[in-house]
N, C-alpha and C positions, 0 to 999 in steps of 0.2 A: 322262427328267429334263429333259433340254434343251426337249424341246417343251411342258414343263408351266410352265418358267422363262418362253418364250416368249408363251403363254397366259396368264400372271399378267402380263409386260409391258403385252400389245397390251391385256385387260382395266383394266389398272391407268394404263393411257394414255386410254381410252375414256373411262372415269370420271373423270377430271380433265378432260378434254376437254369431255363434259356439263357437269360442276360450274361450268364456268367461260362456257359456255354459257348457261345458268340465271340465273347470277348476272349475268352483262351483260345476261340479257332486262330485270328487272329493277330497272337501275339508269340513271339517265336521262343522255339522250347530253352527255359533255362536250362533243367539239365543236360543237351545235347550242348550246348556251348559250354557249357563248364567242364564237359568232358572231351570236346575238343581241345579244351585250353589245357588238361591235364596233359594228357595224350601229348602234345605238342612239346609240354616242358620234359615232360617223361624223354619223349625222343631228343630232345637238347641234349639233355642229363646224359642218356646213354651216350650220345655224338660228345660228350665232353670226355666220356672217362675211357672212350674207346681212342680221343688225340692222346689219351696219358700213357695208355697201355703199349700205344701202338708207335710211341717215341716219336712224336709230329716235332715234338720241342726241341729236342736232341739237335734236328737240323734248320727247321726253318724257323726257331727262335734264336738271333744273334747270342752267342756267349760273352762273356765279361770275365774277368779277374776277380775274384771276389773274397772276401775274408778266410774261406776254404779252398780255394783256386778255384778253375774252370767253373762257374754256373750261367744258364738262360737268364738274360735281362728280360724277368719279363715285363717290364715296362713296354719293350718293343715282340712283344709277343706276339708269336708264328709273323712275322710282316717281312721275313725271307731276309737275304744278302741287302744289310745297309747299301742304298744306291751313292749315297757319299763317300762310298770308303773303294779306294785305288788302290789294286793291287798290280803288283810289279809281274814281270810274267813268270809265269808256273816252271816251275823245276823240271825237268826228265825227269824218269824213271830212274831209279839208283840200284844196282843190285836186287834186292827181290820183292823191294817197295815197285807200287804198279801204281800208287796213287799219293797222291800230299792235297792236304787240304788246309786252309784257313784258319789262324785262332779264333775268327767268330766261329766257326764249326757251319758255314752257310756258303762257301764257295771251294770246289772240291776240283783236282788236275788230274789226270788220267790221259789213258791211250785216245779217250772220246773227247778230248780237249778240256775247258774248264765250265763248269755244270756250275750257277747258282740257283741257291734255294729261293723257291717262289715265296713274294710276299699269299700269305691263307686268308688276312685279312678279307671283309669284305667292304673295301673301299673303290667304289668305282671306277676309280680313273688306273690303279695300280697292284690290285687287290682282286678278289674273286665276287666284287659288288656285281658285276654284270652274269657273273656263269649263272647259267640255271643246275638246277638239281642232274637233267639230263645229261649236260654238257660234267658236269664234275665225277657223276659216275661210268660216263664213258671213256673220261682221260683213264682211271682208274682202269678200266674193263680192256683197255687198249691199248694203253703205253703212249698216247700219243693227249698233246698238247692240246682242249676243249675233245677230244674224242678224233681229234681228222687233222692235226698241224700236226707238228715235229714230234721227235720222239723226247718222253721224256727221260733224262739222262739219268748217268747213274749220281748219287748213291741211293738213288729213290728205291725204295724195293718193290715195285713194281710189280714182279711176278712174285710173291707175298699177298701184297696187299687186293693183288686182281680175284684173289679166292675168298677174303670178305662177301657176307650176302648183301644184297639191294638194300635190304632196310637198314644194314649198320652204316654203310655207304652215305644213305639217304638220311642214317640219322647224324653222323660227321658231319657232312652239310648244311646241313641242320645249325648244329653248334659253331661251327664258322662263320655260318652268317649272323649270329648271336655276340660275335665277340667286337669289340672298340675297332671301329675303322683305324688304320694307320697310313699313311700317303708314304708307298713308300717305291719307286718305280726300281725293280729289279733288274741290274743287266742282262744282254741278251746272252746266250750259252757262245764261247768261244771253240771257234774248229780249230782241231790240233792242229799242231806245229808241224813241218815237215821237214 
């Protein structure tokens, strides 16, 4: 009797032992997903503090007047040159000024005509909703507009920011496409006067 209670144990253990084997083959790893989800905020987090350091606001968030003058509305955060707002045409050169720019701080006049700042949002229609990862780090890596259009203009710093690595690149993009859509369609770049 004893060795039969016994054999019904080590059986009756066996079989819970598979049952639960089976079932974990099955069912997909919590901690690989939770450590994808870390990873992922982690890379935002980075891609957040590398727009702060790296002064994304400075231009392609419109300015305002504010209780201490000049600040980012950022209500309209990173969403480039207001597409409602008409500007009159850009000044020459004066003396040993090469450039004047906008009191939004988002539409800039030079020798290369008049440059506005891209809405960063990622809004589809007007915004960075459609670039891929590829296409944002190769405007970066290029100078040029999804990696193969136009160039992009000054005052972007361009040959600065092309020495960034892949992964802060990839983690910026990251956090752009993290941030509130805003509809915001940018004019296109004007070719200088002659």
């Amino acid at each position: 009797m004893t060795q039969r209670i016994s054999t019904m144990l080590l059986t009756t253990t066996a079989l819970a032992l598979v049952t639960t084997m089976v079932g974990r083959a099955d069912a997909p790893p919590q901690t690989s997903s939770k450590a994808s989800e870390a990873a992922d905020a982690a890379q935002v987090k980075r891609g957040q503090y590398l727009v702060k350091i790296m002064a994304c606001n400075d231009c392609h968030t419109p300015w305002i007047v504010g209780a201490n003058g000049p600040e980012p509305d950022m209500t309209r955060m990173l969403s480039g040159h207001p597409a409602q707002m008409t500007l009159p045409p850009a000044p020459g050169p004066t003396g040993p000024w090469v450039m004047h720019f906008a009191g939004t701080n988002t539409a800039w006049a030079g020798p290369w005509g008049v440059s506005f700042t891209a809405n960063l949002t990622p809004d589809k229609d007007s915004g960075l909703g459609e670039w891929t990862e590829d296409m944002f780090v190769a405007t970066i890596r290029t100078g040029r507009h999804q990696g193969k259009g136009r160039v992009v203009l000054p005052p972007m710093p361009i040959g600065q920011y092309k020495n960034a690595t892949d992964e802060d690149l990839k983690a910026i993009f990251r956090y752009l496409q993290s941030i509130p859509a805003i509809r915001n369609k940018v004019p296109t770049p004007l070719e200088p006067e002659e």
